[in-house]
C-alpha positions as CSV (number, residue, x, y, z in Angstrom):
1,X,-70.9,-13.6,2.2
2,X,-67.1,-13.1,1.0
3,X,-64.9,-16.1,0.0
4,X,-63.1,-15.4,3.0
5,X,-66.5,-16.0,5.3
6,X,-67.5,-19.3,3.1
7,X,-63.9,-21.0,3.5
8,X,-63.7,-19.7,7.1
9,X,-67.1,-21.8,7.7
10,X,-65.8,-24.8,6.0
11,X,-62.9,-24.9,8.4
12,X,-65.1,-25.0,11.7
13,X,-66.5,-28.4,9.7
14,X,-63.0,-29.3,9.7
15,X,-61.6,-29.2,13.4
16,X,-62.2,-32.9,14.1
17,X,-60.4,-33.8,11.1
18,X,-57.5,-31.5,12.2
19,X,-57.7,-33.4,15.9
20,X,-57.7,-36.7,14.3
21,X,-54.7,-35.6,12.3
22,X,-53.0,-34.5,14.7
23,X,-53.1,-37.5,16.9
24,X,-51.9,-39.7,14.2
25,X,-48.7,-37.5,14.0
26,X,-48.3,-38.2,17.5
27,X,-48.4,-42.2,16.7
28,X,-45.8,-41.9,14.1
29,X,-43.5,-40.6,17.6
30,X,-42.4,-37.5,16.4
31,X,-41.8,-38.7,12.6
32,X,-43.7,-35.4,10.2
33,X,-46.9,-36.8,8.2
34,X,-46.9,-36.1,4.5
35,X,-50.4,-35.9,3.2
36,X,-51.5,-35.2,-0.2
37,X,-54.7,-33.1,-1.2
38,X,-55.7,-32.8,-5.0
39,X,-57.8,-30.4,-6.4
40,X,-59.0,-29.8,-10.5
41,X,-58.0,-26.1,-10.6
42,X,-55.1,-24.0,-11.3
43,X,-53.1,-23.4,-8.7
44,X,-54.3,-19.5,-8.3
45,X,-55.7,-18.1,-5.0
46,X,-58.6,-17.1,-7.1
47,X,-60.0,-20.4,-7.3
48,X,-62.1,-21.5,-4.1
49,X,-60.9,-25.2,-4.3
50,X,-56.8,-23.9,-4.1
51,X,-57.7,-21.3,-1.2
52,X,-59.3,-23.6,0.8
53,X,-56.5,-26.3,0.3
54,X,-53.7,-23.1,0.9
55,X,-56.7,-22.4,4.6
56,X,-56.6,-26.0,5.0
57,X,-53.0,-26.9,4.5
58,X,-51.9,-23.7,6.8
59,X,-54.1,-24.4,9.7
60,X,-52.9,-28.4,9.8
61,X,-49.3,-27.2,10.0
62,X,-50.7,-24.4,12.7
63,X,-52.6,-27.2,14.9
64,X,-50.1,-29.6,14.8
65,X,-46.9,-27.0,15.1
66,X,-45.6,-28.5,12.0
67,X,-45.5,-31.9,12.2
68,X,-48.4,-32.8,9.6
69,X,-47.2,-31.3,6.2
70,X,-50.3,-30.9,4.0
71,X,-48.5,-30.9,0.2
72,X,-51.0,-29.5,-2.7
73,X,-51.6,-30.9,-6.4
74,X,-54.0,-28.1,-8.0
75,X,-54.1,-29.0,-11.7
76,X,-55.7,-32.4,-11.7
77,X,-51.7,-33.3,-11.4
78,X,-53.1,-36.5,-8.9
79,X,-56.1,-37.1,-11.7
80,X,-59.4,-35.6,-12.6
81,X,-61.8,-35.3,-9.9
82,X,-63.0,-38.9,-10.4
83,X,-59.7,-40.1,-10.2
84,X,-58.6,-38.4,-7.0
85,X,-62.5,-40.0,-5.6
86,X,-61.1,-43.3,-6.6
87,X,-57.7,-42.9,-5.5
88,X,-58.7,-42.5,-1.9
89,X,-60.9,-45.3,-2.2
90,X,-57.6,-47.3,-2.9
91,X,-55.7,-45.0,-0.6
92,X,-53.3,-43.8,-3.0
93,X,-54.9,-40.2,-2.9
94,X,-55.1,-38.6,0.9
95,X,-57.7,-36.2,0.3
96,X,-59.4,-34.0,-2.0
97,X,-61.4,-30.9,-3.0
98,X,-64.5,-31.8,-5.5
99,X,-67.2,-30.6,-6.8
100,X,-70.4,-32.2,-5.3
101,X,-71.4,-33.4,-8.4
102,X,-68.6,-36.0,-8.4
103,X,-69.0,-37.3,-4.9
104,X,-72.6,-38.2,-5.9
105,X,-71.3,-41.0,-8.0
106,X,-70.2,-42.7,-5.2
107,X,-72.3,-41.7,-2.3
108,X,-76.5,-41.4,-3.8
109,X,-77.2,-39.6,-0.2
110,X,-74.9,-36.3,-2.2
111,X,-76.9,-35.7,-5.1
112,X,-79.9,-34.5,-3.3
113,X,-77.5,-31.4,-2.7
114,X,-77.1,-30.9,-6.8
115,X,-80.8,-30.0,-7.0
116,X,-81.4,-26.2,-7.6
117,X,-83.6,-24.1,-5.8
118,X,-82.8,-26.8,-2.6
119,X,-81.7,-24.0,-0.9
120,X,-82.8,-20.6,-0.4
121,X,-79.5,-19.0,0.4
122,X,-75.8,-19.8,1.1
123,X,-77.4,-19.6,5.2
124,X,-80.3,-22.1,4.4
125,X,-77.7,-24.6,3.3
126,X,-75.3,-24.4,5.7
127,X,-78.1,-25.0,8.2
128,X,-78.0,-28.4,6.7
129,X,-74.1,-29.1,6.2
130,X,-73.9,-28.2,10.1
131,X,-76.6,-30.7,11.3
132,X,-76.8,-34.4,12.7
133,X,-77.9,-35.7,9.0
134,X,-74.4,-35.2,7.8
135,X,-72.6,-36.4,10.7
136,X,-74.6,-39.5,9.8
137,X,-73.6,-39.5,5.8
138,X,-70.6,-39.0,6.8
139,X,-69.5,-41.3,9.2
140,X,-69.2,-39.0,12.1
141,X,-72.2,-40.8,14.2
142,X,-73.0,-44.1,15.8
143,X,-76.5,-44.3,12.8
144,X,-73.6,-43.8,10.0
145,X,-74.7,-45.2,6.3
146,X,-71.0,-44.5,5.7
147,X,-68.4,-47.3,4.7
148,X,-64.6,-47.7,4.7
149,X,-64.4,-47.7,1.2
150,X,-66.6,-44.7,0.3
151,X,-65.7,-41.4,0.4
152,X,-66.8,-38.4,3.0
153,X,-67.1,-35.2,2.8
154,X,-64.7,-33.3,6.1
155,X,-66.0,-30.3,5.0
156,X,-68.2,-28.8,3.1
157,X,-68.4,-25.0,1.5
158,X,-71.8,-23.6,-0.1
159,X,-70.3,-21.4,-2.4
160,X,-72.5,-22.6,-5.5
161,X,-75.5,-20.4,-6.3
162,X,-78.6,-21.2,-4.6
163,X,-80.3,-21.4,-7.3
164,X,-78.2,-23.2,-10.1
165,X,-80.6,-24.2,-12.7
166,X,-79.6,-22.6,-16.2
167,X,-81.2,-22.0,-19.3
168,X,-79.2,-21.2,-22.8
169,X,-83.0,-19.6,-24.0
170,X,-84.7,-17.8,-21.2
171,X,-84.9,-17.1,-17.5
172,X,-85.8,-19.8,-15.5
173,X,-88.6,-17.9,-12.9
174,X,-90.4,-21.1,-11.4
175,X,-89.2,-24.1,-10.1
């Protein structure tokens, strides 16, 4: 699956946020939104957390003809990843692009998706990131564990390896 495929998949997760967006640009009466979106990479196309925020920030403008602008701080320029988690928790940060890893620290119910071998493929896992259990983690459901003051996930991209677990001395062949 290209990088194009993975980020295009990640933006189907994302069409409700895009609605809900969009209507809140219509309650400002005709005044543009300014959001901000942080990221931890350089801002080069080649890095998967800047092309989704360049998808991201071009199909908001698309949807809403322009009157949400989506600005982008690659770079850690808003903070480290931690800092951009905690900054939405304060609402001084819109949104961001993380790795999984961080999210965990605030929501338990994330690190179950930093175990390796949990998936078989890229296809096995997006099974799961397109099913009722994460419309419940994150908020999207009337069963939601989610709170106002922890982060969730919009979207979500498997573009880690299946199986991530590493070894400095030899192959890792069973799990």
């Amino acid at each position: 699956m290209t990088k194009g495929l993975r980020a295009g998949r990640l933006f189907m997760a994302i069409v409700a946020l895009v609605a809900v967006v969009a209507s809140q640009a219509d309650a400002v009466a005709g005044q543009k939104m300014v959001l901000q979106l942080g990221h931890p990479e350089a801002e080069v196309e080649k890095g998967i957390h800047h092309f989704i925020a360049m998808q991201f920030r071009d199909r908001i403008a698309e949807y809403t003809d322009g009157r949400v602008e989506v600005q982008i701080f690659g770079n850690n320029q808003l903070g480290a990843e931690r800092d951009l988690l905690e900054g939405m928790q304060m609402g001084s940060v819109d949104m961001a692009s993380t790795a999984n890893l961080i999210v965990g620290n605030f929501r338990a119910e994330y690190k179950v998706f930093d175990l390796p071998y949990m998936f078989k493929d890229a296809e096995s896992a997006y099974k799961v990131l397109d099913s009722d259990y994460i419309e419940q983690l994150n908020g999207n459901s009337p069963r939601s564990r989610a709170s106002a003051s922890s982060p969730s996930a919009a979207g979500a991209s498997a573009t880690w390896s299946a199986m991530s677990a590493k070894s400095g001395k030899s192959p890792i062949s069973t799990a």
